[in-house]
MOPAC internal coordinates of N, CA, C and O (Angstrom, degrees):
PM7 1SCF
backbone

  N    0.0000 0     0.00 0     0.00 0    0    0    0
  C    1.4459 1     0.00 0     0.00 0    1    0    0
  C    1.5221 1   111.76 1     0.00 0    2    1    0
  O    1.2310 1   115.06 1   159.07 1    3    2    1
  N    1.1285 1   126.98 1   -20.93 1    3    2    1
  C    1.5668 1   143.30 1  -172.33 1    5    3    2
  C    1.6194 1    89.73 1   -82.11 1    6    5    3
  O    1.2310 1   119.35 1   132.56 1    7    6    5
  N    0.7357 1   118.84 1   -47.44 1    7    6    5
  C    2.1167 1    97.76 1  -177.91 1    9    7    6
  C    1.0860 1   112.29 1   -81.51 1   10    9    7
  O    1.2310 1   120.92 1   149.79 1   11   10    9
  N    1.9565 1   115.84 1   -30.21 1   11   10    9
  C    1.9039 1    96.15 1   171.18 1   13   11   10
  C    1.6493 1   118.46 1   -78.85 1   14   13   11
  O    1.2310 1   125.92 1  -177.43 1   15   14   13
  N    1.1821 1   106.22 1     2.57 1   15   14   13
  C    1.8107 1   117.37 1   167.56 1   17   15   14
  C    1.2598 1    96.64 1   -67.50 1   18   17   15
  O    1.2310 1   128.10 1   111.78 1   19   18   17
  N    1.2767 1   102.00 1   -68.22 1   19   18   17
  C    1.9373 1   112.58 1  -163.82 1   21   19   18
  C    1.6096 1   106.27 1   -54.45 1   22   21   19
  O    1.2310 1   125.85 1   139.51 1   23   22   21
  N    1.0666 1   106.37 1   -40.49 1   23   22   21
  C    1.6374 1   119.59 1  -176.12 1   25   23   22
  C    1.6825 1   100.46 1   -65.98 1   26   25   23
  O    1.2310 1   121.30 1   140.17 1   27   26   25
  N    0.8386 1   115.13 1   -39.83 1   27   26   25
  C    1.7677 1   117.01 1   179.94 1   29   27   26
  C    1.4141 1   114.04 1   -81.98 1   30   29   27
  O    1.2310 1   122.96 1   134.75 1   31   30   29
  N    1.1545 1   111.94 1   -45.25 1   31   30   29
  C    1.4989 1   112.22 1   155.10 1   33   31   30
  C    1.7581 1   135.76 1   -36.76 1   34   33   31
  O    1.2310 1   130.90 1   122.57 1   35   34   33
  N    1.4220 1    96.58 1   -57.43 1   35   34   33
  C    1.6257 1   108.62 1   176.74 1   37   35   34
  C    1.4602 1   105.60 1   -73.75 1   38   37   35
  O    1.2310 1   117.82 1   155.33 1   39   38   37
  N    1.5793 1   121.76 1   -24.67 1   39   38   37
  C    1.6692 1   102.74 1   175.67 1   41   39   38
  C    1.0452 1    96.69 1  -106.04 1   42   41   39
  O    1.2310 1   107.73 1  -150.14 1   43   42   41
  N    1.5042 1   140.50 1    29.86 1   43   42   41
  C    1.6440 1   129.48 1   135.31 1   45   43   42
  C    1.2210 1   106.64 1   -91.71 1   46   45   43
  O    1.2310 1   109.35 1   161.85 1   47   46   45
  N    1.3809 1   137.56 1   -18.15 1   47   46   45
  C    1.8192 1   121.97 1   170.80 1   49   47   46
  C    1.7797 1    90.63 1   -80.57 1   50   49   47
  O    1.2310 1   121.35 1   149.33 1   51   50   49
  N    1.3296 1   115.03 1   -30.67 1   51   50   49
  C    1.5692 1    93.24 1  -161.78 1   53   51   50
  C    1.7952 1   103.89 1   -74.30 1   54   53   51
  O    1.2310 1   120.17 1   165.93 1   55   54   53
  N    1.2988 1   117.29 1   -14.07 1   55   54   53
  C    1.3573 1   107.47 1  -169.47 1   57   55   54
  C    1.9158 1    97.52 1   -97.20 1   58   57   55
  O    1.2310 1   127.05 1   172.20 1   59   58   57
  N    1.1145 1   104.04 1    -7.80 1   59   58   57
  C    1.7421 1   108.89 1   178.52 1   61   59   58
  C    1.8409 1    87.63 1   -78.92 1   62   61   59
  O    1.2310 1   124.80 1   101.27 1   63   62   61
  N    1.0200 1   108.39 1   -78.73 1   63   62   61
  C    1.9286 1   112.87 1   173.41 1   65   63   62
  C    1.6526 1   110.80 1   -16.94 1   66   65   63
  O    1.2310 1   121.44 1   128.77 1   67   66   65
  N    1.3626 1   114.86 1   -51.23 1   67   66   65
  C    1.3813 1   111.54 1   176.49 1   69   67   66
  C    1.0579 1   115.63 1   -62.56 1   70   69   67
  O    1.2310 1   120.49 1   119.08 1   71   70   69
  N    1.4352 1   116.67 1   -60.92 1   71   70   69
  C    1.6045 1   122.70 1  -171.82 1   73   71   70
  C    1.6685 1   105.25 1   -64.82 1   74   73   71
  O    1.2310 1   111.38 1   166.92 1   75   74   73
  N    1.2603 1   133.83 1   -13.08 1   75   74   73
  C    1.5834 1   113.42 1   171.93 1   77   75   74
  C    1.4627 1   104.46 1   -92.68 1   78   77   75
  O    1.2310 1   120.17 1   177.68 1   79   78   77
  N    1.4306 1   117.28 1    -2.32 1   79   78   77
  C    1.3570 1   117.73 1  -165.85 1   81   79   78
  C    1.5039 1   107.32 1   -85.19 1   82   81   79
  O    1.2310 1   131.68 1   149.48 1   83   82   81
  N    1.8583 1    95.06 1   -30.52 1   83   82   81
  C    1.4515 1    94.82 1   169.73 1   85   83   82
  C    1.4281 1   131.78 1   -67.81 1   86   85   83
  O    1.2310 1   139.37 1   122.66 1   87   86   85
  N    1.7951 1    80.05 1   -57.34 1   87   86   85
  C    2.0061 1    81.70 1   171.89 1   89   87   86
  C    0.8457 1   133.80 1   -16.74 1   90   89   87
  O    1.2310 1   125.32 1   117.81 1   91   90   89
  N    1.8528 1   107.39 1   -62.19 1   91   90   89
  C    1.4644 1   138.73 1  -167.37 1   93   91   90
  C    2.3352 1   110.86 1   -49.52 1   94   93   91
  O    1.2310 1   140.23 1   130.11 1   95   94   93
  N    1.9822 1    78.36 1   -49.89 1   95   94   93
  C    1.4940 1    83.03 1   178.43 1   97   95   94
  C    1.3513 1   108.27 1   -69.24 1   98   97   95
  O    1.2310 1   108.88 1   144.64 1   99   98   97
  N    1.1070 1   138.42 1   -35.36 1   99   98   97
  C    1.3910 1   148.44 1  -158.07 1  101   99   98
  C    1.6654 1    86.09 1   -61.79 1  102  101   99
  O    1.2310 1   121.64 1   111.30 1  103  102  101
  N    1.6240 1   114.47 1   -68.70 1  103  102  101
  C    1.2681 1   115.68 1  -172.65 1  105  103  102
  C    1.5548 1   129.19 1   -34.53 1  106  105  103
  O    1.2310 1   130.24 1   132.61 1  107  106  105
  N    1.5293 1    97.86 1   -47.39 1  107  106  105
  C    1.5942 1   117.42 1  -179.96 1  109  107  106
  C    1.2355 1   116.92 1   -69.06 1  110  109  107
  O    1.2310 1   119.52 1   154.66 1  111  110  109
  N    1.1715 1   118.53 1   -25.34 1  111  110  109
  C    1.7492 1   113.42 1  -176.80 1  113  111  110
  C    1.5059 1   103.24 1   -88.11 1  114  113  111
  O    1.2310 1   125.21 1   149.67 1  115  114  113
  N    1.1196 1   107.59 1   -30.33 1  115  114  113
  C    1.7002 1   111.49 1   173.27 1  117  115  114
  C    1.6493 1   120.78 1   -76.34 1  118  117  115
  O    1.2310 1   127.53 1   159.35 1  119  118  117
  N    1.4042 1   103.12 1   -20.65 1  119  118  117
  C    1.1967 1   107.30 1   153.71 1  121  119  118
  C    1.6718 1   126.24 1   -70.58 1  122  121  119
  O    1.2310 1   123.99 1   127.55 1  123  122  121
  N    1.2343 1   109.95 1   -52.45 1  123  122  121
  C    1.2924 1   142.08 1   157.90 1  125  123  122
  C    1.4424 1   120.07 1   -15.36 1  126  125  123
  O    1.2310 1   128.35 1   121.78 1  127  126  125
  N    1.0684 1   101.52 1   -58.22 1  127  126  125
  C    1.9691 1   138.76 1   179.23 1  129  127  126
  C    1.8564 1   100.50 1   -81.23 1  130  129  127
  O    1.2310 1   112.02 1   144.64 1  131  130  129
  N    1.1132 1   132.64 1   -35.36 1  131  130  129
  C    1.3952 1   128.96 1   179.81 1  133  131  130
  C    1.4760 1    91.74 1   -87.23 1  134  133  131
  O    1.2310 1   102.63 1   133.17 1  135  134  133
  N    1.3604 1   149.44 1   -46.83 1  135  134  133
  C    1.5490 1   140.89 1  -145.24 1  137  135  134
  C    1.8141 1    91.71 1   -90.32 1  138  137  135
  O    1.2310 1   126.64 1   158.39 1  139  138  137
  N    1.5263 1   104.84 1   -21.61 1  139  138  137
  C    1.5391 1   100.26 1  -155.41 1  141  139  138
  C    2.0739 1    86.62 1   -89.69 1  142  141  139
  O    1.2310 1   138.89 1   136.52 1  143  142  141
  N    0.8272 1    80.98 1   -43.48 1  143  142  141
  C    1.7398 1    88.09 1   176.17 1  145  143  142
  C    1.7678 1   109.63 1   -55.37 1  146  145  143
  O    1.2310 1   111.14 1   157.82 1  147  146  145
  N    1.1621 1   134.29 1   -22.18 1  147  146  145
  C    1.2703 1   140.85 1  -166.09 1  149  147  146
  C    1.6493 1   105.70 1   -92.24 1  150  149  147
  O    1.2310 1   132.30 1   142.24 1  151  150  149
  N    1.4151 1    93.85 1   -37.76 1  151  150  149
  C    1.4196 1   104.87 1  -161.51 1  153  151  150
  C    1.6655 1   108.97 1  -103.59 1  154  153  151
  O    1.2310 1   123.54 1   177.71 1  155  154  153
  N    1.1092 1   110.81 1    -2.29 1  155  154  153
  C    1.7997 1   117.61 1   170.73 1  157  155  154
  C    1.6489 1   105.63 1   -61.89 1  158  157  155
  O    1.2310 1   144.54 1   -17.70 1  159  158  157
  N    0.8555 1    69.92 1   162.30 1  159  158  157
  C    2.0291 1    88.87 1  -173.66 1  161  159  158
  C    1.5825 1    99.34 1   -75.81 1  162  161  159
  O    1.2310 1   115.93 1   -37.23 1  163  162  161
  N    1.5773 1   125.34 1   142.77 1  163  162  161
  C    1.5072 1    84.49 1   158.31 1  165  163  162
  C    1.4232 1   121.62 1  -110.56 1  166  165  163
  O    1.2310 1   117.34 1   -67.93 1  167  166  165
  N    1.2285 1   122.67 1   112.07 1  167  166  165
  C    1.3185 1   141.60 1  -140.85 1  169  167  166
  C    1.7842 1    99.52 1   -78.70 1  170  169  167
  O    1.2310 1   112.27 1   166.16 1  171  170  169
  N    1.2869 1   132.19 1   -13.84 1  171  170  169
  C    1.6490 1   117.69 1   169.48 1  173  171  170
  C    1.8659 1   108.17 1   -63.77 1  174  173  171
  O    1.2310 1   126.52 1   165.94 1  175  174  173
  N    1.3299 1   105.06 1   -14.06 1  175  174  173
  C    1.1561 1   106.25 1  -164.79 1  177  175  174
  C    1.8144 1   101.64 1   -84.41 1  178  177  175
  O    1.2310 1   124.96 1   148.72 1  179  178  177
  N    1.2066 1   108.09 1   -31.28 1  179  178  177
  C    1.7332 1   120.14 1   150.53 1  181  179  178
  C    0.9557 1   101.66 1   -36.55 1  182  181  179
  O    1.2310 1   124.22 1    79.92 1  183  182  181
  N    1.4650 1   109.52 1  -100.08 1  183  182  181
  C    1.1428 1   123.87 1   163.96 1  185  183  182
  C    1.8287 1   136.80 1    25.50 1  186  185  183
  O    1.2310 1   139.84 1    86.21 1  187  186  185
  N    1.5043 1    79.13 1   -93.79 1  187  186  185
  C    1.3080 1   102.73 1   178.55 1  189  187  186
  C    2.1394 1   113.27 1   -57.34 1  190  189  187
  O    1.2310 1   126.76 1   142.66 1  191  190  189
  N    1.0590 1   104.61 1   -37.34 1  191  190  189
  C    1.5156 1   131.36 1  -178.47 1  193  191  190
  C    1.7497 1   121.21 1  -101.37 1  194  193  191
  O    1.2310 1   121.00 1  -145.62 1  195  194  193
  N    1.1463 1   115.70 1    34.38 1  195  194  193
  C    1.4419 1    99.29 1  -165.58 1  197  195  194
  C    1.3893 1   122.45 1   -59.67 1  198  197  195
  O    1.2310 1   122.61 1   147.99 1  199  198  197
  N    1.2702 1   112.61 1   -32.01 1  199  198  197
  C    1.7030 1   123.74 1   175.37 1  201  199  198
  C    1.4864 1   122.34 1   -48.83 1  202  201  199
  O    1.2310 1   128.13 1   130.91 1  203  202  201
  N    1.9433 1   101.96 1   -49.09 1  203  202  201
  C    1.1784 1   123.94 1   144.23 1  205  203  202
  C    1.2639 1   121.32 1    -5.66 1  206  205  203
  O    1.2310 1   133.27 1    73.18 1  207  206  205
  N    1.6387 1    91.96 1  -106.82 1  207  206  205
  C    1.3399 1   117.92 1  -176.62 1  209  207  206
  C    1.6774 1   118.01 1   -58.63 1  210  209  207
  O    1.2310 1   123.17 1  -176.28 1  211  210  209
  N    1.6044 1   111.53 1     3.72 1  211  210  209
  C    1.7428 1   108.68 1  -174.61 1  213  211  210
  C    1.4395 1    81.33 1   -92.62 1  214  213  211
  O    1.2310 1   116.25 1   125.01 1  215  214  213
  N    1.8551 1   124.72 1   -54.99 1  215  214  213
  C    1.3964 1   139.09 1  -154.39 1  217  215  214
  C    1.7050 1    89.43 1   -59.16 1  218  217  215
  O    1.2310 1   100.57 1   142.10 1  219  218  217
  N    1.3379 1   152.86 1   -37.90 1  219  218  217
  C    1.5968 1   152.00 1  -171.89 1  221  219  218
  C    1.4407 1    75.93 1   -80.56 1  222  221  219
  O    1.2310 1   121.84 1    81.54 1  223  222  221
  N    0.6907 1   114.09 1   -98.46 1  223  222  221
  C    1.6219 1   131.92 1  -146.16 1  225  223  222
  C    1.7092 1   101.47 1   -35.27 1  226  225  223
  O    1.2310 1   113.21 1   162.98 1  227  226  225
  N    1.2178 1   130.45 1   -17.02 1  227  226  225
  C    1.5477 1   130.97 1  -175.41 1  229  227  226
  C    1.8271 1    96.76 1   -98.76 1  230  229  227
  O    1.2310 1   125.05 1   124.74 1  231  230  229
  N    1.6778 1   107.91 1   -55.26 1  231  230  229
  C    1.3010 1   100.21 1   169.66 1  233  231  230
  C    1.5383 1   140.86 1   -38.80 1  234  233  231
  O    1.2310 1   129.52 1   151.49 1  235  234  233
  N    1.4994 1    99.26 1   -28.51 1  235  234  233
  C    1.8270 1   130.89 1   179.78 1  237  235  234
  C    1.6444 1    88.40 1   -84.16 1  238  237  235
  O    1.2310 1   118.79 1   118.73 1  239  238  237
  N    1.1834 1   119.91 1   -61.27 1  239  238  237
  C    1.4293 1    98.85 1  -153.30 1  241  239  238
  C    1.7523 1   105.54 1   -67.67 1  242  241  239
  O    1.2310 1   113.47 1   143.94 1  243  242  241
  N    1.7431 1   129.96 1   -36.06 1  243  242  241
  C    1.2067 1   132.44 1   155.80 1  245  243  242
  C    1.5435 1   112.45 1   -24.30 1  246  245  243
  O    1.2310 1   118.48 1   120.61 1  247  246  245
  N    0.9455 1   120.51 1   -59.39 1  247  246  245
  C    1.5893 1   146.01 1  -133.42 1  249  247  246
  C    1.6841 1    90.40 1   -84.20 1  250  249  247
  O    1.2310 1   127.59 1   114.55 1  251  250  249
  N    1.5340 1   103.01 1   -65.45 1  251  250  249
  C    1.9953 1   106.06 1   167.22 1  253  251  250
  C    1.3198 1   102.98 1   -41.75 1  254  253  251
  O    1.2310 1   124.03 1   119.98 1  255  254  253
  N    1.5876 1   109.87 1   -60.02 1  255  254  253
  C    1.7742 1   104.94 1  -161.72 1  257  255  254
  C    1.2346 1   118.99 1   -62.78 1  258  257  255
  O    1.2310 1   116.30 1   155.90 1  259  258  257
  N    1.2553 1   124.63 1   -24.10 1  259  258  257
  C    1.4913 1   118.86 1  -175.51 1  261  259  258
  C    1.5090 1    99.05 1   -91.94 1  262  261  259
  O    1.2310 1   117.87 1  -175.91 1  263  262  261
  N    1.2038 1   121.67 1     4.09 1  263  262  261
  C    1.6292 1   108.21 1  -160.94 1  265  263  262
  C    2.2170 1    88.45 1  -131.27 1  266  265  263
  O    1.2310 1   105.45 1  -152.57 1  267  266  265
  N    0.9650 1   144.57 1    27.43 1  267  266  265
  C    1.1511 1   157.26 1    88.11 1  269  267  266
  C    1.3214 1   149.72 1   -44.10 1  270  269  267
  O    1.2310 1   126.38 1   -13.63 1  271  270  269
  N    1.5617 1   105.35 1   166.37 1  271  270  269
  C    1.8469 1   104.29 1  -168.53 1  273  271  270
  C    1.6424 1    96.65 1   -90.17 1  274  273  271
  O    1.2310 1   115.42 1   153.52 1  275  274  273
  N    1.7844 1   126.29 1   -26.48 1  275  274  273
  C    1.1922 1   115.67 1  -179.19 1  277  275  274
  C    1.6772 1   104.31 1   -96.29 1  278  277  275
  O    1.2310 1   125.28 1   -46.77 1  279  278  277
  N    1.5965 1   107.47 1   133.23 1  279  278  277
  C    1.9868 1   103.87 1   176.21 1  281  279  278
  C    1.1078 1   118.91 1   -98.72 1  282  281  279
  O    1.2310 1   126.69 1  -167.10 1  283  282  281
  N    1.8454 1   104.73 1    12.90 1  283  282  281
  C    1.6084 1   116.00 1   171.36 1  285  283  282
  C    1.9283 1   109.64 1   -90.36 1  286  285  283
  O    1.2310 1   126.82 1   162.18 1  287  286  285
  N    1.2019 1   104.48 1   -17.82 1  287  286  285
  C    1.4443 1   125.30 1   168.62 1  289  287  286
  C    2.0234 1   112.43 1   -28.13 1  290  289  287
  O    1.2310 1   138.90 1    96.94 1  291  290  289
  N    1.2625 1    80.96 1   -83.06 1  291  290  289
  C    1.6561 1   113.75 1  -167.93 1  293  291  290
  C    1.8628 1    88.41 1   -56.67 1  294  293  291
  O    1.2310 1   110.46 1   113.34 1  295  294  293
  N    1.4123 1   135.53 1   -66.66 1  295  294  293
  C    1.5101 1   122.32 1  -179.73 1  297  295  294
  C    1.4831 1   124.46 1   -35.73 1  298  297  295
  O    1.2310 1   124.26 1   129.99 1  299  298  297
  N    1.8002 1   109.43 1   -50.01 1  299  298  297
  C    0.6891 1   107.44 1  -137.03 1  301  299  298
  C    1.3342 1    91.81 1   -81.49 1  302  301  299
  O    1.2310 1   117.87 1   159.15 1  303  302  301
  N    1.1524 1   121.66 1   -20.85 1  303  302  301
  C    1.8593 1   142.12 1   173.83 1  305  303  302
  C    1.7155 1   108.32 1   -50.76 1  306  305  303
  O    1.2310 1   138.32 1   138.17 1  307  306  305
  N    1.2898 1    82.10 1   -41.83 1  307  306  305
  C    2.1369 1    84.90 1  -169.13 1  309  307  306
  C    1.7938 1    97.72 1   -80.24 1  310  309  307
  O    1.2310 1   126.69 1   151.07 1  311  310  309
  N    1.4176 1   104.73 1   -28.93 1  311  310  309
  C    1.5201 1   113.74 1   179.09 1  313  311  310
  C    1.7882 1   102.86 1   -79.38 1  314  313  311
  O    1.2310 1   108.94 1   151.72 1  315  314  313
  N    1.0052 1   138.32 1   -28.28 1  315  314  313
  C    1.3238 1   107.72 1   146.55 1  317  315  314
  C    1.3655 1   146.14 1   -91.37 1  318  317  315
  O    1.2310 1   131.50 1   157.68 1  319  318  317
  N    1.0949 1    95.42 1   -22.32 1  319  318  317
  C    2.0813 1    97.57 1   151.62 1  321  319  318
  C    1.2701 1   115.64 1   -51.92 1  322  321  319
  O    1.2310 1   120.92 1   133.58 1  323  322  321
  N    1.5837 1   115.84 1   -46.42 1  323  322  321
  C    1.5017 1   103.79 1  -161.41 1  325  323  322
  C    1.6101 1    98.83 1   -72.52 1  326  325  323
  O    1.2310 1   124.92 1   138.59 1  327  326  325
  N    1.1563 1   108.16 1   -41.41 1  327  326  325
  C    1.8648 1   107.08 1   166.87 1  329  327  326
  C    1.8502 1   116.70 1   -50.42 1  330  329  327
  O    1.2310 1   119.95 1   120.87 1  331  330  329
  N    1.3588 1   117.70 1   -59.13 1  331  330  329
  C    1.5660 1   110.48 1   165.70 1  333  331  330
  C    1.3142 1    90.50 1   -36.64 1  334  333  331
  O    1.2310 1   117.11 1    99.97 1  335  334  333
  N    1.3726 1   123.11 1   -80.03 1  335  334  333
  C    1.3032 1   130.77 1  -139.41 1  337  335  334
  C    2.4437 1   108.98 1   -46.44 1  338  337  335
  O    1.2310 1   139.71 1   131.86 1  339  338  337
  N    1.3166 1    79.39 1   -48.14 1  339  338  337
  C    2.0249 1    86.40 1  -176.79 1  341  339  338
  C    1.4413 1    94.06 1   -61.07 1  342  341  339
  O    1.2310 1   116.91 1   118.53 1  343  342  341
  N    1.1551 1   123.47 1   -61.47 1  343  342  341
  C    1.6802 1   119.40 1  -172.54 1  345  343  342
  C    1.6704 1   118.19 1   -42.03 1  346  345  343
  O    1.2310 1   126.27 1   124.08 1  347  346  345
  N    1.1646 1   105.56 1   -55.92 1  347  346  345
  C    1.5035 1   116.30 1   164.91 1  349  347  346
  C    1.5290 1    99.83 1   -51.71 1  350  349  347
  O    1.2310 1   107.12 1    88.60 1  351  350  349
  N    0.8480 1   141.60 1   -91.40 1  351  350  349
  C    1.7419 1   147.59 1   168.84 1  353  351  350
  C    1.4982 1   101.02 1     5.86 1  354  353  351
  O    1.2310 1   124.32 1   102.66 1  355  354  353
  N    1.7409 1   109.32 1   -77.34 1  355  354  353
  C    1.2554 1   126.68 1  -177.64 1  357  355  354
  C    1.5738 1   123.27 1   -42.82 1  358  357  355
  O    1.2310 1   118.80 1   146.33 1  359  358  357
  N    1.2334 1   119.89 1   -33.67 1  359  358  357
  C    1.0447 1   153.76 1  -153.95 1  361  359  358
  C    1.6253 1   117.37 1   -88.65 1  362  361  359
  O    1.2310 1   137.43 1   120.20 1  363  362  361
  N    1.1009 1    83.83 1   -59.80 1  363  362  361
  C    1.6695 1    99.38 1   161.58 1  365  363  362
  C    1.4150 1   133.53 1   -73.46 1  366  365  363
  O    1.2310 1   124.08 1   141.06 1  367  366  365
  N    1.6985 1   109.77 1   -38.94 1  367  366  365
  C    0.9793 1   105.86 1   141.01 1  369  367  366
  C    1.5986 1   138.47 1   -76.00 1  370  369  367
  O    1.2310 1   103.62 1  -177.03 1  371  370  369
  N    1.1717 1   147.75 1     2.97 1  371  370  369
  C    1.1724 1   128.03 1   105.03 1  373  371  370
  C    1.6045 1   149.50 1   -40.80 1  374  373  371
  O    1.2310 1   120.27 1   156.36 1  375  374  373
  N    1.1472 1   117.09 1   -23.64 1  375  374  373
  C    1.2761 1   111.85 1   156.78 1  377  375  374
  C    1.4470 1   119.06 1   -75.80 1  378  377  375
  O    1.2310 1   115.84 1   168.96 1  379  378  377
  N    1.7115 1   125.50 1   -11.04 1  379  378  377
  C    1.2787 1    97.88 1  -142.44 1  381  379  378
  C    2.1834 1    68.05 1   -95.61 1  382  381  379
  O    1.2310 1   120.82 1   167.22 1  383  382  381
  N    1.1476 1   116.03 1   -12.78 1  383  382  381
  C    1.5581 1   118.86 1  -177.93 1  385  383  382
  C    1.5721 1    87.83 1   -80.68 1  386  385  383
  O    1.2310 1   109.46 1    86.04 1  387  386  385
  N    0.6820 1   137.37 1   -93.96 1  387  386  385
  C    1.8703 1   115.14 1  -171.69 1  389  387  386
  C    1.5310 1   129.33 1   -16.65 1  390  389  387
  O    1.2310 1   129.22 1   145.44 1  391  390  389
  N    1.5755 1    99.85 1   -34.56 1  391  390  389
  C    1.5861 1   111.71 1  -174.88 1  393  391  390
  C    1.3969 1   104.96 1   -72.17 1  394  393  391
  O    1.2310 1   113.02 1   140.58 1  395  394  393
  N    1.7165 1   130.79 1   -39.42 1  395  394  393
  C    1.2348 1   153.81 1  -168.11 1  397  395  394
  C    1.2584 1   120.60 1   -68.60 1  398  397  395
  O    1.2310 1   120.10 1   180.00 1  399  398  397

């Protein structure tokens, strides 16, 4: 009878171990979810500015390339913004012809 005690014992700490293990995670992702929320871009401001935000975003990618060991760096940076950048363009103008 002394080992099915002991035996009942260790899978009541092991099921206590689970359940704080959850909590614990429960806690962290909800933490997780507030830091990630703080730290997002806020993207209407894209948005709202795309020319803006293409004209930074090309200056940055220059700015890496000349200030690196590769000088294919800095293009290829302004060459995908300026690509984000047309799609977004494109994009909008299609919706604003759907909206119409």
């Amino acid at each position: 009878m002394a080992a099915a005690e002991e035996i009942s014992r260790i899978e009541s700490e092991i099921d206590d171990a689970r359940r704080d293990l959850h909590e614990t995670l429960a806690q962290v992702h909800q933490k997780v979810e507030i830091v990630e929320a703080e730290l997002r871009p806020d993207l209407r401001v894209i948005d709202s500015y795309p020319l803006a935000a293409l004209g930074v975003s090309a200056l940055l990618g220059f700015l890496i390339g000349h200030k690196t060991d590769r000088p294919t760096l800095g293009p290829v940076i302004v060459g995908l913004i300026c690509g984000y950048g047309a799609v977004k363009a494109y994009s909008r103008v299609n919706e604003d012809r759907d909206g119409k």
